[in-house]
PyMOL Python script that loads the backbone (N, CA, C, O; Angstrom):
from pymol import cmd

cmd.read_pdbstr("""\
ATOM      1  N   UNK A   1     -30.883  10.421   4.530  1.00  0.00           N
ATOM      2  CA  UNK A   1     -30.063   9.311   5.041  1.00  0.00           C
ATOM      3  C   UNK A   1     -29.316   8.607   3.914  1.00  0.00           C
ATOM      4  O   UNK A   1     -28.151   8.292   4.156  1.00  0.00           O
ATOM      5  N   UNK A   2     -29.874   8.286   2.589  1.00  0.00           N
ATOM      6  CA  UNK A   2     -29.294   7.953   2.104  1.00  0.00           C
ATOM      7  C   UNK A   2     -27.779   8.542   1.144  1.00  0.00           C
ATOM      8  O   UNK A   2     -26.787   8.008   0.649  1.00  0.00           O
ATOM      9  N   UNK A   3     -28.199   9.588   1.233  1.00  0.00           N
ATOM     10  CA  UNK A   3     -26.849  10.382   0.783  1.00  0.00           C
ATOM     11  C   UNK A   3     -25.715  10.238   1.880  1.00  0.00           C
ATOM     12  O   UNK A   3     -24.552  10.219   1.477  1.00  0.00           O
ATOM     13  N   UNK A   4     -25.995  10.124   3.370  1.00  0.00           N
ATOM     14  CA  UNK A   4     -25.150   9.865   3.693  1.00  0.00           C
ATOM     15  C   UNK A   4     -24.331   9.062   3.622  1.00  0.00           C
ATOM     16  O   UNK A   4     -23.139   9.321   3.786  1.00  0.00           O
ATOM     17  N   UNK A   5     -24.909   7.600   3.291  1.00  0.00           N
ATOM     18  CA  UNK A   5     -24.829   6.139   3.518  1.00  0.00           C
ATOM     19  C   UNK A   5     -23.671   5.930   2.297  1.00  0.00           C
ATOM     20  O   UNK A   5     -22.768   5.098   2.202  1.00  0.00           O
ATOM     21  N   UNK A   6     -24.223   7.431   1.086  1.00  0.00           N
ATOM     22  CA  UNK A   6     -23.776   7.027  -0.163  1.00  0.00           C
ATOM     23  C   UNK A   6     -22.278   7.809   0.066  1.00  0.00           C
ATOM     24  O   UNK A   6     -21.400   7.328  -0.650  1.00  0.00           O
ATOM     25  N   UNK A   7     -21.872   8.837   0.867  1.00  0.00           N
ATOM     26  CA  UNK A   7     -20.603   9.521   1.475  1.00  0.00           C
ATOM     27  C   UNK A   7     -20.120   8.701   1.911  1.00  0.00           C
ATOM     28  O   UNK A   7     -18.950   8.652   1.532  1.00  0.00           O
ATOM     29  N   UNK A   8     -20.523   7.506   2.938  1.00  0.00           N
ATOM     30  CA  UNK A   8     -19.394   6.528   3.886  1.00  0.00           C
ATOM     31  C   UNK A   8     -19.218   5.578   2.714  1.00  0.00           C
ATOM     32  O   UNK A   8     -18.136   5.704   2.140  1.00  0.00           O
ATOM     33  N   UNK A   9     -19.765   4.964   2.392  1.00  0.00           N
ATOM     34  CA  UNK A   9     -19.285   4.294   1.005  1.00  0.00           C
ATOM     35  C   UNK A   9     -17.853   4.980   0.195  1.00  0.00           C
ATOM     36  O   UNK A   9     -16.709   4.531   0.253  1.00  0.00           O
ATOM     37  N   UNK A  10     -18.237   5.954  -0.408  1.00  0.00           N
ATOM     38  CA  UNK A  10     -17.204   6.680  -1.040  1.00  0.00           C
ATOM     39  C   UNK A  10     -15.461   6.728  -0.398  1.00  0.00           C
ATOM     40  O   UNK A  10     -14.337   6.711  -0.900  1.00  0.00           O
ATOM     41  N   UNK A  11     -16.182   6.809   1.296  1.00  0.00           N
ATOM     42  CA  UNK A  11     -14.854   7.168   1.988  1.00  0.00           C
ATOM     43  C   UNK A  11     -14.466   5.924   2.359  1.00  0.00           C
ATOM     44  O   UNK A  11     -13.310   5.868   2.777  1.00  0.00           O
ATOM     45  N   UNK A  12     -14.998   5.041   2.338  1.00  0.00           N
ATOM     46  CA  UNK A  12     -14.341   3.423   2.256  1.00  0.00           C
ATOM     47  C   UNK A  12     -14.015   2.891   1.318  1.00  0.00           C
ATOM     48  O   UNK A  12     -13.153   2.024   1.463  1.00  0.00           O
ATOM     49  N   UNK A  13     -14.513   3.143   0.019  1.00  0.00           N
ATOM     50  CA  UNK A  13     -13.760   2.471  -1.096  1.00  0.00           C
ATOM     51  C   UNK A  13     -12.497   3.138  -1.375  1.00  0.00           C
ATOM     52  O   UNK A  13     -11.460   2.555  -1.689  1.00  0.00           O
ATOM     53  N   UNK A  14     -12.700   4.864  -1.191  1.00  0.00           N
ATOM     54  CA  UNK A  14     -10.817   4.634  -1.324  1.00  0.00           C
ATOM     55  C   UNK A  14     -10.156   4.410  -0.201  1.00  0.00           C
ATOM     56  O   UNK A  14      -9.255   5.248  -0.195  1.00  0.00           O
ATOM     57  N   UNK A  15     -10.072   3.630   0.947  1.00  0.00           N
ATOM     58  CA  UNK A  15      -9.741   3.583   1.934  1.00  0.00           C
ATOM     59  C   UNK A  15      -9.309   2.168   1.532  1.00  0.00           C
ATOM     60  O   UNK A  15      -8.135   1.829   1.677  1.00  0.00           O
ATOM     61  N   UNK A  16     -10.040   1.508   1.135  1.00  0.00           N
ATOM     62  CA  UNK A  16      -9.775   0.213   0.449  1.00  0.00           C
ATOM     63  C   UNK A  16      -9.176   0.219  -0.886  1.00  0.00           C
ATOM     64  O   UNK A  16      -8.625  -0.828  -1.225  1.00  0.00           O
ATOM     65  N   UNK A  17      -9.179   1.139  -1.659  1.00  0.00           N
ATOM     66  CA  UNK A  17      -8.547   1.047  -3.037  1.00  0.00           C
ATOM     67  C   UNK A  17      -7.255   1.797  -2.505  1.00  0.00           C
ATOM     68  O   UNK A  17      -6.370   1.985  -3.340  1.00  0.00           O
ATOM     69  N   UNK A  18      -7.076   2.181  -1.401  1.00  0.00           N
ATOM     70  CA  UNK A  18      -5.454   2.299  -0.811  1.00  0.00           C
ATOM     71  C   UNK A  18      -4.643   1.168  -0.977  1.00  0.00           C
ATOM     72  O   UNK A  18      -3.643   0.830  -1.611  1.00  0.00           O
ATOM     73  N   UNK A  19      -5.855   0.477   0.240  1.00  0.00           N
ATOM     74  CA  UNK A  19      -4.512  -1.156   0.451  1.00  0.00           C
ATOM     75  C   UNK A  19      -4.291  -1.724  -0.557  1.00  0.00           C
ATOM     76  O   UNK A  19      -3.238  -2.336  -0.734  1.00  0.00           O
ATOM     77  N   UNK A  20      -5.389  -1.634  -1.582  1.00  0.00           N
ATOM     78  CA  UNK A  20      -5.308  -2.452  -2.548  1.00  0.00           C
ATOM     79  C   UNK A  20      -4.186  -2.159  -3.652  1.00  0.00           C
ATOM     80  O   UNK A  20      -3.566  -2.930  -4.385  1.00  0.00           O
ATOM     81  N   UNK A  21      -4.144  -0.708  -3.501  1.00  0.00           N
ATOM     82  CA  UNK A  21      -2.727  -0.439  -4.338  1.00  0.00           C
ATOM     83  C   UNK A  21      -1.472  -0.759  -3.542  1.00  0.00           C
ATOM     84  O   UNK A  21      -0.401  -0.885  -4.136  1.00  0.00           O
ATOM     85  N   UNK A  22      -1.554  -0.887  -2.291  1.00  0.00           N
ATOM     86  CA  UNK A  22      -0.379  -1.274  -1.634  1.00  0.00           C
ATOM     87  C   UNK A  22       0.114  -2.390  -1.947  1.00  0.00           C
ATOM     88  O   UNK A  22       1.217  -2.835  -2.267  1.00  0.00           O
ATOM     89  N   UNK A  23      -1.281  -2.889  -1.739  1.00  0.00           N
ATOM     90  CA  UNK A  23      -0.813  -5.110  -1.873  1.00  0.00           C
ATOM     91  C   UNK A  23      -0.526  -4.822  -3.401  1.00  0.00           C
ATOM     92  O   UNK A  23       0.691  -4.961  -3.524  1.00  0.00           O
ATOM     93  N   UNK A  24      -1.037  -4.510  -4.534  1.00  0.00           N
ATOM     94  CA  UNK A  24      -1.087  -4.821  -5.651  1.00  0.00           C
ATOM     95  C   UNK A  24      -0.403  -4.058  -6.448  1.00  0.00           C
ATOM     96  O   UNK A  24      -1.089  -3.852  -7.448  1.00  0.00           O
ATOM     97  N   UNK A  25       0.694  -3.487  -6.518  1.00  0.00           N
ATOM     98  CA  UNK A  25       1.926  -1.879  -6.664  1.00  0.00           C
ATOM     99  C   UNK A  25       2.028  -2.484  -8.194  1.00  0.00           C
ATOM    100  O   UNK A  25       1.695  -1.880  -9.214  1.00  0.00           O
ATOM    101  N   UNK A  26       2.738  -4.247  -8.089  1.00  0.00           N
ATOM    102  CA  UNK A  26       3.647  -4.751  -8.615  1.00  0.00           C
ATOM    103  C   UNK A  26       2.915  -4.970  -9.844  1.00  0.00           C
ATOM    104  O   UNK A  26       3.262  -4.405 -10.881  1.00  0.00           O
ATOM    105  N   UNK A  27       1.686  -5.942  -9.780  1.00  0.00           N
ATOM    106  CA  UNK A  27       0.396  -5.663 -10.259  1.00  0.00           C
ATOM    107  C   UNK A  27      -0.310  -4.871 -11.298  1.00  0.00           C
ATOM    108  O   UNK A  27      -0.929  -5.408 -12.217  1.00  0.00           O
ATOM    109  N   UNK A  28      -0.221  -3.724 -11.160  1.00  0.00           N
ATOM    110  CA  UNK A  28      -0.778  -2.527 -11.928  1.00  0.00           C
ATOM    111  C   UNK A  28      -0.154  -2.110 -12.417  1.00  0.00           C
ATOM    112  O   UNK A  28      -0.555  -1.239 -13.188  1.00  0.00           O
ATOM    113  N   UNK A  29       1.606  -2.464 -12.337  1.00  0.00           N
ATOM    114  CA  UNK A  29       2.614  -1.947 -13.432  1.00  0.00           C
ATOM    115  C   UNK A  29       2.427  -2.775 -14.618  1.00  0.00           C
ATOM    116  O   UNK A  29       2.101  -2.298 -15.705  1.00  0.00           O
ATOM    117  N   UNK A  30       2.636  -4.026 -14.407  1.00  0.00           N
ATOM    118  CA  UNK A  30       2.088  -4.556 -15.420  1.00  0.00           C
ATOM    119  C   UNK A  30       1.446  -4.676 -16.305  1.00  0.00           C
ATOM    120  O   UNK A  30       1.741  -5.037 -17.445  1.00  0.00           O
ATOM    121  N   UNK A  31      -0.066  -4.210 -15.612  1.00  0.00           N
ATOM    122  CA  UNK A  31      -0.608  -3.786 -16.492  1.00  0.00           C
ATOM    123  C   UNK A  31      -0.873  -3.086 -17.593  1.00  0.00           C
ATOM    124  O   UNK A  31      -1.545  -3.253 -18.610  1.00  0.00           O
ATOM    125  N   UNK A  32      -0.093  -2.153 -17.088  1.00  0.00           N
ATOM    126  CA  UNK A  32       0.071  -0.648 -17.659  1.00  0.00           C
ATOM    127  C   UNK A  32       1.006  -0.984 -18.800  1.00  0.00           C
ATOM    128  O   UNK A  32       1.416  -0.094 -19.545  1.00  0.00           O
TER     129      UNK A  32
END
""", "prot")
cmd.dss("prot")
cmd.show_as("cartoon", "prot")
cmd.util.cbc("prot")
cmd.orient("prot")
């Protein structure tokens, strides 16, 4: 079970580190 738990995790953080590059494009150029 827990390996699974540790797969949906995985597939939600980049699901979330999507939007987050969406909202934040402008952001991370900067950085760079």
């Amino acid at each position: 079970m827990g390996s699974v738990i540790k797969k949906r995790r995985k597939r939600m953080a980049k699901k979330k580190h999507r939007k987050l590059l969406r909202k934040t494009r402008h952001q991370r150029r900067n950085r760079k």
